[in-house]
C-alpha positions as CSV (number, residue, x, y, z in Angstrom):
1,X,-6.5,-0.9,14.1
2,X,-5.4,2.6,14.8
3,X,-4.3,5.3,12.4
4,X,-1.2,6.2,11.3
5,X,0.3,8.0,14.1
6,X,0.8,11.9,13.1
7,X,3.6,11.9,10.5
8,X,5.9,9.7,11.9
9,X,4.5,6.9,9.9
10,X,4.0,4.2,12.2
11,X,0.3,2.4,11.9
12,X,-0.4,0.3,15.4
13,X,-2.2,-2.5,14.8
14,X,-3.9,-4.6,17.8
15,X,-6.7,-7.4,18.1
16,X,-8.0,-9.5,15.2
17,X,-6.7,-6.7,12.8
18,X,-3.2,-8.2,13.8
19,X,-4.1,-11.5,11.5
20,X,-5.8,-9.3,8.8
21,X,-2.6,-7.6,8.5
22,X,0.0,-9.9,8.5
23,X,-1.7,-12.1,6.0
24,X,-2.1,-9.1,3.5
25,X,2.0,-8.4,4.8
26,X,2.5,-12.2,3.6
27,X,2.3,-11.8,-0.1
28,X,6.0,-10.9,-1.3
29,X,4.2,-9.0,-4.0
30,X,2.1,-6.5,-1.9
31,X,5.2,-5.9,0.7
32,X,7.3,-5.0,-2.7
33,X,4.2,-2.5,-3.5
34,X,4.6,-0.7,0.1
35,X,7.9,-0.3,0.4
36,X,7.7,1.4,-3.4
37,X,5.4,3.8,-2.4
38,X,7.0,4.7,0.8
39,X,6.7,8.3,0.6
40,X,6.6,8.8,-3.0
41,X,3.7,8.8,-5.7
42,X,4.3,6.3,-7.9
43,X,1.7,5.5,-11.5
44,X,0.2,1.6,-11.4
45,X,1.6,1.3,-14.6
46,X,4.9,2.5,-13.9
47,X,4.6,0.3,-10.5
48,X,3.9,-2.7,-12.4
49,X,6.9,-2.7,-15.0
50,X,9.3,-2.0,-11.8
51,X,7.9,-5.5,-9.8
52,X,7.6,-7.2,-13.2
53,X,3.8,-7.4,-12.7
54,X,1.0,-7.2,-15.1
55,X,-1.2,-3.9,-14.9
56,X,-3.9,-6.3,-13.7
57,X,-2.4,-8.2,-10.9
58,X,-0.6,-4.8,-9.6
59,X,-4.4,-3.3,-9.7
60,X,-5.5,-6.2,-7.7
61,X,-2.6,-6.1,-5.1
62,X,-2.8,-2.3,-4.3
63,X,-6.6,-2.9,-3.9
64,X,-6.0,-5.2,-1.0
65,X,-3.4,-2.9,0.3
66,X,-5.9,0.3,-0.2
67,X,-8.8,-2.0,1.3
68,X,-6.7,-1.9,4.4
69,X,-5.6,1.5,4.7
70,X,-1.5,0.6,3.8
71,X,-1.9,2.7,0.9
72,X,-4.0,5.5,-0.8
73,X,-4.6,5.9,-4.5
74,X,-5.5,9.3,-6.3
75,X,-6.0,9.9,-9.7
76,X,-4.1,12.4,-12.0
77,X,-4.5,13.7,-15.4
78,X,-1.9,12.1,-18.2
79,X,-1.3,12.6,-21.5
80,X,-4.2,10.6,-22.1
81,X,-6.8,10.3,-19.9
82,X,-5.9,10.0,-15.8
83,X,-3.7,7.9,-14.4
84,X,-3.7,5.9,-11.4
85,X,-1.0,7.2,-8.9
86,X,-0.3,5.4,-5.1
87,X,1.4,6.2,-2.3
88,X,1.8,5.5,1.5
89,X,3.5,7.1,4.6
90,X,3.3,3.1,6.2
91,X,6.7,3.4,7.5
92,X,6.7,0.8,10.2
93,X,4.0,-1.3,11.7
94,X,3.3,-2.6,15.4
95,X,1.6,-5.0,16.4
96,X,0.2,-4.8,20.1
97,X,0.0,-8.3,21.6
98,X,-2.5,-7.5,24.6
């Protein structure tokens, strides 16, 4: 798999990576995450209300998703404690059939 390519958010994925991908891309939970954090930060709690998800599951998901480099997670202080904030510039993803 190669990195995202500069900023125009496009992540080119080839080989065996192609079936890692598309089965993470399979869950209709996980694809809701991405396209949420398309270019914005968005709070895990905040996340999970809006896909009607516990805190939990949600936490689960964007693990997966973080695992495989769709998204990146940061933490930032709250009003108590830090909180959990994704995002991803994922706009589109190739996959190169060789």
């Amino acid at each position: 798999m190669k990195e995202i390519e500069g900023n125009s958010g496009v992540l080119r994925v080839e080989g065996d990576k192609i079936i890692e991908i598309a089965s993470i891309l399979s869950s209709k939970t996980r694809l809701e995450i991405l396209k949420r954090t398309l270019n914005t930060e968005v709070d895990v709690d905040e996340l999970a209300k809006e896909i009607n998800q516990s805190k939990a599951n949600t936490s689960a998901q964007i693990r997966i998703l973080e695992k495989a480099g769709l998204i990146k997670t940061i933490y930032k202080p709250g009003i108590r404690g830090v909180k959990k904030i994704c995002t991803s510039n994922v706009r589109e993803i190739v996959f190169v059939l060789k």
